[in-house]
C-alpha positions in Angstrom: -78.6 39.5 -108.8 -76.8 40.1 -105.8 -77.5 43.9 -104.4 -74.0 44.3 -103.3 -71.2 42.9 -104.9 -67.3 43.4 -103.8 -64.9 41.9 -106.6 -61.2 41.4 -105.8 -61.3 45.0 -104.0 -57.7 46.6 -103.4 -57.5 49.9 -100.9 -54.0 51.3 -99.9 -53.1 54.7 -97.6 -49.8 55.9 -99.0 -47.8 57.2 -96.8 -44.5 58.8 -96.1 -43.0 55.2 -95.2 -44.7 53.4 -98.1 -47.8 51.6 -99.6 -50.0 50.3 -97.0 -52.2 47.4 -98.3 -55.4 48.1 -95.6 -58.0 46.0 -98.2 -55.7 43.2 -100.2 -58.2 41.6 -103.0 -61.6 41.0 -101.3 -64.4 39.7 -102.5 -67.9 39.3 -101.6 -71.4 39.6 -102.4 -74.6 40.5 -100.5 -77.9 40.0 -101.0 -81.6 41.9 -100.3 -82.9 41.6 -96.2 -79.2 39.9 -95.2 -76.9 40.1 -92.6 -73.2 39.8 -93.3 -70.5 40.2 -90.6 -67.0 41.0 -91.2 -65.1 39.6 -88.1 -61.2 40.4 -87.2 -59.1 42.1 -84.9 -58.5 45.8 -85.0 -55.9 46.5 -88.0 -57.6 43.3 -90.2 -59.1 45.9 -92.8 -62.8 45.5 -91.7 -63.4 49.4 -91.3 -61.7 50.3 -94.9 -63.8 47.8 -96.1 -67.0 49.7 -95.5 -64.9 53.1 -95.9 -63.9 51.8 -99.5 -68.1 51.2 -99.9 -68.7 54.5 -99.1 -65.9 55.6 -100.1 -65.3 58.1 -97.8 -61.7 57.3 -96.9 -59.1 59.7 -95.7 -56.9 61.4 -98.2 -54.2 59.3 -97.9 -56.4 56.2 -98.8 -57.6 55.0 -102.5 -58.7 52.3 -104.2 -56.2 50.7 -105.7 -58.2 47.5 -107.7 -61.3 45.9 -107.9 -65.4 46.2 -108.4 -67.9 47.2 -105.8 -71.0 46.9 -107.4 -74.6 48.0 -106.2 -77.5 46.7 -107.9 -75.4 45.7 -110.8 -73.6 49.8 -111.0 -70.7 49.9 -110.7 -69.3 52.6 -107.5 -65.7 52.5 -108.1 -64.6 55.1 -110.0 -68.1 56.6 -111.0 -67.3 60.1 -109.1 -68.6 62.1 -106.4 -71.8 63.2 -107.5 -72.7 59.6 -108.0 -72.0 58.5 -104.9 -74.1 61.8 -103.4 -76.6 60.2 -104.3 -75.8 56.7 -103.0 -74.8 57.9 -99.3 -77.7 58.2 -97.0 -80.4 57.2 -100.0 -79.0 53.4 -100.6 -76.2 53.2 -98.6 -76.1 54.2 -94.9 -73.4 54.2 -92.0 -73.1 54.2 -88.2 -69.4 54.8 -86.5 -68.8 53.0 -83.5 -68.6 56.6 -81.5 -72.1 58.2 -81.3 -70.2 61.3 -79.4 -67.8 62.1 -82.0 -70.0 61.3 -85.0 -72.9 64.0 -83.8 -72.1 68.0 -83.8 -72.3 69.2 -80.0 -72.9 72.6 -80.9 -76.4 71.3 -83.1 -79.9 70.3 -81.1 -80.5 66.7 -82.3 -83.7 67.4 -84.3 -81.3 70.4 -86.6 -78.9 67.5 -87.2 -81.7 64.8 -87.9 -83.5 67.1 -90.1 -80.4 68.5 -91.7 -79.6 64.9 -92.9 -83.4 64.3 -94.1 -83.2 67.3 -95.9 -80.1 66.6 -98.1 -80.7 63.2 -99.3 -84.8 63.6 -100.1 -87.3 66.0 -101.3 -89.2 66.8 -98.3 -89.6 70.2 -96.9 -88.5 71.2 -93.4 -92.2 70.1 -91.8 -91.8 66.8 -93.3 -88.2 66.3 -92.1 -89.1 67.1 -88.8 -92.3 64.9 -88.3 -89.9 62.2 -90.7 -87.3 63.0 -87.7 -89.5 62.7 -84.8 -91.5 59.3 -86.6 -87.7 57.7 -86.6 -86.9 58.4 -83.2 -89.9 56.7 -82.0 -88.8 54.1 -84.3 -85.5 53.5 -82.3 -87.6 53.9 -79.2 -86.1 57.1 -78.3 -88.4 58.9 -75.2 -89.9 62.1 -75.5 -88.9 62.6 -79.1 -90.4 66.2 -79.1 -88.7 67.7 -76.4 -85.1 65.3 -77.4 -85.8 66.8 -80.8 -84.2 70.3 -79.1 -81.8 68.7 -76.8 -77.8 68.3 -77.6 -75.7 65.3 -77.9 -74.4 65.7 -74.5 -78.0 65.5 -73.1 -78.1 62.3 -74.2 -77.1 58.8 -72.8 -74.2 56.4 -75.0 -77.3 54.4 -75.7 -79.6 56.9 -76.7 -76.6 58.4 -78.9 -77.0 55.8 -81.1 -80.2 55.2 -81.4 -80.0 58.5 -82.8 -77.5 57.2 -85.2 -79.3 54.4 -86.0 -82.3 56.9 -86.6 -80.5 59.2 -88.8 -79.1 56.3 -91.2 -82.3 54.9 -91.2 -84.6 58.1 -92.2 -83.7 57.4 -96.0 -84.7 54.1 -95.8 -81.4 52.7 -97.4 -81.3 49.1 -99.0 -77.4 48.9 -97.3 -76.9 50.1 -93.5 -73.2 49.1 -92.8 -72.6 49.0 -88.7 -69.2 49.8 -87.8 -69.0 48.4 -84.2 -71.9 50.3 -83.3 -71.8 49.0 -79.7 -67.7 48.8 -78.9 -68.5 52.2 -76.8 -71.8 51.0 -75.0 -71.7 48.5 -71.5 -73.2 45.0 -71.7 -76.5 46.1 -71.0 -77.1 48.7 -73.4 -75.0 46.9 -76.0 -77.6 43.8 -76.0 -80.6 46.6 -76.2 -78.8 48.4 -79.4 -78.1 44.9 -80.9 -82.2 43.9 -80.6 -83.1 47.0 -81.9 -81.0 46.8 -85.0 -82.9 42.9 -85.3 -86.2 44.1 -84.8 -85.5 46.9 -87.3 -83.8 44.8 -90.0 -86.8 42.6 -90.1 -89.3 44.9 -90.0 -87.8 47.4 -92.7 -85.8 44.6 -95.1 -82.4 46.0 -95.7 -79.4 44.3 -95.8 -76.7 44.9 -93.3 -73.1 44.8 -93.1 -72.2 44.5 -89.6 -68.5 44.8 -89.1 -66.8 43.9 -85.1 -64.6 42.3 -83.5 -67.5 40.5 -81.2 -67.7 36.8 -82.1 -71.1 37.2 -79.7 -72.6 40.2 -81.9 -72.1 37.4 -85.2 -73.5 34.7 -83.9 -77.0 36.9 -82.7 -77.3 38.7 -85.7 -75.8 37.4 -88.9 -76.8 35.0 -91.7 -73.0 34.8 -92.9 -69.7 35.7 -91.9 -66.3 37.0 -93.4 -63.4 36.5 -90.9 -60.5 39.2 -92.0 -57.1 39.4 -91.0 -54.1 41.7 -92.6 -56.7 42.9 -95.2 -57.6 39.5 -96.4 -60.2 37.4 -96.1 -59.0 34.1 -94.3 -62.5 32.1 -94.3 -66.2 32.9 -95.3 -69.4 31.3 -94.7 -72.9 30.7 -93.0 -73.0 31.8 -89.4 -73.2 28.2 -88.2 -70.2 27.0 -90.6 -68.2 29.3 -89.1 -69.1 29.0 -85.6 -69.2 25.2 -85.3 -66.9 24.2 -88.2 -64.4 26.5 -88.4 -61.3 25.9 -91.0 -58.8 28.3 -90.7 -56.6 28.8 -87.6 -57.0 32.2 -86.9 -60.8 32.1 -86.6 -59.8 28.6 -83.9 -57.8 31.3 -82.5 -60.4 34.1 -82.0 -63.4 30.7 -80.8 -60.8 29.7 -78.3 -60.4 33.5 -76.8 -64.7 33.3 -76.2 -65.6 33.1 -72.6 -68.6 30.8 -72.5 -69.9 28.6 -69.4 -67.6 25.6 -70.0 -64.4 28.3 -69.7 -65.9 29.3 -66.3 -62.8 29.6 -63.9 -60.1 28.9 -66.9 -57.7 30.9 -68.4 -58.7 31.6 -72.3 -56.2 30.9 -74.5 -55.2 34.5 -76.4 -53.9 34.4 -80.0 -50.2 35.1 -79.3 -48.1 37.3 -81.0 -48.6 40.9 -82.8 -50.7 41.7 -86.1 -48.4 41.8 -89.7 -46.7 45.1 -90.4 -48.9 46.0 -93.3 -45.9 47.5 -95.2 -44.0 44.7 -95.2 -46.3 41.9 -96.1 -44.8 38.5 -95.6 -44.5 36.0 -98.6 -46.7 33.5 -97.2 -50.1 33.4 -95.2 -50.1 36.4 -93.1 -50.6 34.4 -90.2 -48.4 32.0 -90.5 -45.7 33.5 -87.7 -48.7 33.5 -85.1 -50.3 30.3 -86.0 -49.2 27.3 -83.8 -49.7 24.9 -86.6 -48.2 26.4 -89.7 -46.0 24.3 -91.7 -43.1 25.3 -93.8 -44.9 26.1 -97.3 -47.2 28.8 -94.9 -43.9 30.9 -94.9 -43.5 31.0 -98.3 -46.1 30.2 -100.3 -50.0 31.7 -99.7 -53.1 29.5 -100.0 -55.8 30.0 -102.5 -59.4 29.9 -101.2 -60.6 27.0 -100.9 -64.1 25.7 -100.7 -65.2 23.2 -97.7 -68.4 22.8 -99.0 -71.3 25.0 -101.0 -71.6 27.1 -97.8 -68.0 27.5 -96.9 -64.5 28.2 -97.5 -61.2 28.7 -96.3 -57.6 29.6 -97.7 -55.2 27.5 -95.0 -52.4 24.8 -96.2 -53.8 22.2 -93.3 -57.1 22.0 -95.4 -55.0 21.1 -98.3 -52.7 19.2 -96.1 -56.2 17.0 -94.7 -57.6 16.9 -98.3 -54.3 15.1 -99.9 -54.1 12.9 -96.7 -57.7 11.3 -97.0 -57.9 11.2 -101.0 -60.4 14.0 -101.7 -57.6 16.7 -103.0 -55.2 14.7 -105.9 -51.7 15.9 -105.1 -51.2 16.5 -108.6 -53.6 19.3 -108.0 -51.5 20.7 -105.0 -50.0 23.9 -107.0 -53.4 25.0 -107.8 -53.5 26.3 -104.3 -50.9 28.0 -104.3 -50.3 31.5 -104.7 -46.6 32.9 -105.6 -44.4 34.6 -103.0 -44.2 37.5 -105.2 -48.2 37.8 -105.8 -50.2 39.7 -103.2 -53.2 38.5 -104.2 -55.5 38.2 -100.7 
């Protein structure tokens, strides 16, 4: 049994202007000591993803639809003082802004301990030697004098390690990284990014990292979700999706990569803007930016669509490729397709 599985999940924020569909019938599983990377650009639903986990979503935001599942019990709609118990304890977070996610008015060891203290039985002389144990985990220096310094003391890097310290002290099965390093410089960015290796192997949990880093996925991750307008557009092994990719907007985000063969050459952007979300177009929600789409993209959306037992994709052209060399019948074609009227992701 999968520990984590997502089911056809649905999250909207209603606003003033209307329903906006953030998370638009995802689903997902993932299993003990993995890594799974959600990869899109910012407005593609990744965050709500993991806020609809937790489900600690702003008060606009609920979820609309689906399962999430953890350990085979079900989250959605089991209440508050369920999921008390599953923040910090099974399930832990770290924001991609170490400043704004610590108190500045709090020493680091009151905050570390404070957390320690509400999600386990130990008294304050255990929280603080479990405090000062984790920071020398996340190779933090001087852990007993940091223990009384404040946020600001502290470097961006050294901020979260501190996160990463603090999800960690429960020893959750889940930590989910919301673009943990977006705020850190290449350097300290590739010292966060081993640390989180080293500590996933040594510890065993699973992790959800979510970014928009094609470079982050491909160090870290066993598979990948690619999202876009709240969707998921193709899913599969790291290596499927890196060197056999199947659906034009993840081409679009590999051709954007600088590597050392686009040395001195212009990358080629994804051009165009992201889908208003409150007006969702019939078709594949990328259709008016892809350079390929064909007229049924407009109007019709594609089912997903397996590649092979490690991958799949939801675009027409694999559909198109399929009927053209004899491995999809075209008397088959319709069950691809998803009405203009049906939002299903």
């Amino acid at each position: 049994m999968a520990l984590l599985e997502v089911k056809d999940l649905r999250t909207s924020f209603f606003t003033d202007a209307g329903e906006v569909k953030a998370v638009n019938g995802i689903s997902f599983e993932l299993d003990h000591g993995k890594v799974l990377g959600i990869v899109g650009e910012s407005g593609s639903g990744k965050s709500v993803t993991a806020y609809s986990i937790m489900q600690i979503l702003a008060g606009t935001g609920r979820i609309v639809g689906g399962s999430i599942k953890l350990d085979g019990e079900e989250l959605v709609g089991s209440g508050e003082n369920v999921m008390k118990t599953v923040r910090g304890n099974k399930i832990s977070i770290i924001f991609q802004d170490p400043m704004t996610s610590l108190n500045p008015t709090y020493t680091i060891g009151k905050q570390l301990t404070e957390a320690i203290l509400l999600h386990t039985n130990r008294d304050r002389k255990q929280a603080w030697d479990r405090a000062l144990e984790m920071l020398r985990l996340v190779n933090v220096n001087d852990p007993e004098r940091r223990m009384k310094q404040y946020p600001h003391e502290f470097s961006g890097g050294m901020r979260q390690r501190v996160m990463i310290a603090m999800a960690l002290a429960c020893e959750p099965d889940i930590l989910i990284a919301d673009e943990p390093t977006t705020a850190l410089d290449v350097t300290i960015q590739a010292q966060i990014l081993e640390l989180m290796a080293r500590l996933q192997k040594e510890l065993g949990m699973a992790i959800i990292m979510i970014t928009h880093d094609l470079g982050v996925v491909a160090q870290l991750c066993d598979e990948v979700i690619v999202m876009y307008a709240g969707s998921i557009c193709e899913q599969g092994t790291a290596d499927e999706i890196f060197y056999n990719p199947h659906h034009e907007y993840t081409k679009g985000l590999m051709r954007s990569i600088p590597t050392a063969d686009t040395a001195g050459k212009k990358l080629r952007p994804i051009t165009g803007t992201p889908i208003d979300l409150l007006n969702m177009p019939k078709g594949c929600p990328f259709a008016p930016r892809c350079e390929n789409a064909m007229k049924i993209c407009i109007t019709k959306r594609c089912e997903r669509m397996e590649i092979n037992s490690d991958h799949a994709a939801s675009c027409w052209l694999n559909v198109k490729r399929g009927i053209e060399n004899g491995t999809i019948s075209p008397d088959a074609f319709n069950d691809f397709a998803v009405e203009g009227g049906d939002d299903r992701g």
